[in-house]
N, C-alpha and C positions, 0 to 999 in steps of 0.2 A: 291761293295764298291766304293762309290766317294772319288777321290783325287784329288789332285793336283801338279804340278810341275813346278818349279820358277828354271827360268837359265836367269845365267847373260851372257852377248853375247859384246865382244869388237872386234868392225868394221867384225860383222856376225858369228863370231868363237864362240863357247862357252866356256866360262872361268868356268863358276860352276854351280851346278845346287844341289837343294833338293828337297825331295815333302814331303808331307801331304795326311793325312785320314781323312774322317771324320766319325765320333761316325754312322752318320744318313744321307743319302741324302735330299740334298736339298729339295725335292718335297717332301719327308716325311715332311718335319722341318716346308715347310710354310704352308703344308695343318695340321698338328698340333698345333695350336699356343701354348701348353702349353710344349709342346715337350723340356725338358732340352737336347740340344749337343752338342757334343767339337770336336776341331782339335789337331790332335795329328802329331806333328812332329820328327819325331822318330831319334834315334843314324844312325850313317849311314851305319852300317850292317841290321839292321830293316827297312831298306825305304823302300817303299812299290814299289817307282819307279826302278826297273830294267835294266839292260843295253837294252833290245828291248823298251822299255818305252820311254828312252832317247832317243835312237836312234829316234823314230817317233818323238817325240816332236822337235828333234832338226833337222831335216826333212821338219816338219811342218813349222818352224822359214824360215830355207833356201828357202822354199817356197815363203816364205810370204814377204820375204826381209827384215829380222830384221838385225838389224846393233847394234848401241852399246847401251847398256840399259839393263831392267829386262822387260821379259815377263813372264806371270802366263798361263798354260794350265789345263784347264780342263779336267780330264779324268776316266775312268773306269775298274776296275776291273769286270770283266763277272763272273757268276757262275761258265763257263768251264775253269777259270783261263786266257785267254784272256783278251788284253788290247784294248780299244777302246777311242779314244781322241775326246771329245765331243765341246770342246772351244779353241780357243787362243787369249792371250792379249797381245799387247805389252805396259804391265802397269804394275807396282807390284802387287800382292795380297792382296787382303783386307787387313786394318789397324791392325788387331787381327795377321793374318800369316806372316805378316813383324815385326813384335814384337816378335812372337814365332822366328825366325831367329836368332834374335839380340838375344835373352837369349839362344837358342840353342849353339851359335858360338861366345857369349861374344863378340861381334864388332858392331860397328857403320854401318850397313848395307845400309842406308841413305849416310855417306858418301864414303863407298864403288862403290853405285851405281853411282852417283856422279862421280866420278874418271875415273871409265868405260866411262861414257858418256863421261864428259870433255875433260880429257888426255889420253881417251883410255888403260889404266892401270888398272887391279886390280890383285892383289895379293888374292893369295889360303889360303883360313882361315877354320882351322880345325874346327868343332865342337866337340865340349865338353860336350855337353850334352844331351836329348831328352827333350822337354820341349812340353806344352798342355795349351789350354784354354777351361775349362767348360763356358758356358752361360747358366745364368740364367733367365729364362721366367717366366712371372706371372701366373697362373693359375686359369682358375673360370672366375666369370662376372667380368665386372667392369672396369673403366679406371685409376685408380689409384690403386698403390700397398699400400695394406691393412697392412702388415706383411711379416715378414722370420722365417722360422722357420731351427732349425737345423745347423744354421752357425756356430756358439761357439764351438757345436760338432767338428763338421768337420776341424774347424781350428783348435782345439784344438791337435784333431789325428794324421794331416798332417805335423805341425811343419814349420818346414823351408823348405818342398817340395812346398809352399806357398810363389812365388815370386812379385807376384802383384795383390791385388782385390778391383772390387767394387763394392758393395752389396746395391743391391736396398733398399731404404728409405722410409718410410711411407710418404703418401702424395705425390709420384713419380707415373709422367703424363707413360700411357701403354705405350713401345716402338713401334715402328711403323713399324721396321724390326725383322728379326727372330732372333738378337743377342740379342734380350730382354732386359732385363731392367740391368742387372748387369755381370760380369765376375769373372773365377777368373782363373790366369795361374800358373801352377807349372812346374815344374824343376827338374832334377834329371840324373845321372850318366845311369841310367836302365832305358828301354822304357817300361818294363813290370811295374813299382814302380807307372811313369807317366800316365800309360793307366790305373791304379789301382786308381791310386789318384783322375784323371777324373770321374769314376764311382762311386766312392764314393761321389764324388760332386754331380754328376745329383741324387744322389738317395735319398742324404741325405737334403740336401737344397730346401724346398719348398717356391716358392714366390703365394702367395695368391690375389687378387683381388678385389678391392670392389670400392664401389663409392664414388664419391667426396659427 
């Protein structure tokens, strides 16, 4: 299982820290281009990051001289249950897992991090919810998306566990990374509801392909 795990660090200490899963490893996801899969950032009895988890990641940091800011670590879950840390960034995580934060923990994470860096201050902010983003990929030949099928459905099922989407447009150029051509992030009290809502998305939403 790849994850990840995002701590905020004021002058090298760590102030907070959550991680993420995702549906499919990366190396699945590019050598599939049609391959629909989400990150799921779970309540924080369900994180999949552990206290040994932390500890190495925050290990990793003191190593590496992080000071004040957000670092993303890459890491793994082993079949024998064993954790192994494959990257470290001293950068946020992708645009998509800094978004999942802010809806996870209802805060301006942006000017959280900000604060840290600036005046060395951040304040402990609860999360409130488990929140996910499906991405949707085109599937079939072709450099422009042809069609969607199945969205109406699925919005219709989902309700308000449907916090933000955007669903690819006929006539829309292939994307050119594995986040595909459209998204869509839900929300919710339950990580089981979130990780439920996700699968529904990859299974139910197909983007089709065809030519200009």
């Amino acid at each position: 299982t790849e994850c990840t795990l995002e701590v905020m660090c004021v002058n090298g200490v760590p102030a907070w820290a959550s991680s993420t899963r995702l549906s499919h490893p990366m190396l699945t996801v590019r050598a599939m281009p049609g391959l629909q899969w989400s990150i799921t950032l779970p309540r924080d009895g369900d994180e999949p990051g552990d206290k040994l988890v932390r500890q190495m990641g925050f290990a990793a940091l003191r190593a590496l001289g992080m000071d004040s800011g957000i670092a993303s670590i890459g890491w793994f879950r082993q079949p024998d249950g064993t954790a192994v840390v494959a990257d470290v960034a001293a950068r946020p995580p992708g645009k998509h897992a800094f978004s999942l934060m802010a809806h996870s923990h209802g805060a301006d994470l942006y000017r959280a991090w900000a604060n840290a860096v600036v005046n060395g201050v951040f304040s402990p902010i609860p999360r409130l919810f488990a929140s996910g983003v499906a991405f949707l990929r085109g599937q079939g030949e072709g450099d422009v998306v042809a069609g969607v099928e199945g969205w109406e459905a699925v919005r219709d099922a989902l309700g308000d566990l449907v916090v933000e989407a955007v669903i690819p447009m006929p006539g829309q150029a292939r994307a050119a990374g594995p986040e595909g051509e459209g998204y869509v992030v839900v929300r919710h009290e339950e990580t089981a509801a979130v990780d439920a809502a996700l699968e529904r998305i990859r299974n139910g939403v197909k983007v089709t392909m065809g030519r200009r």
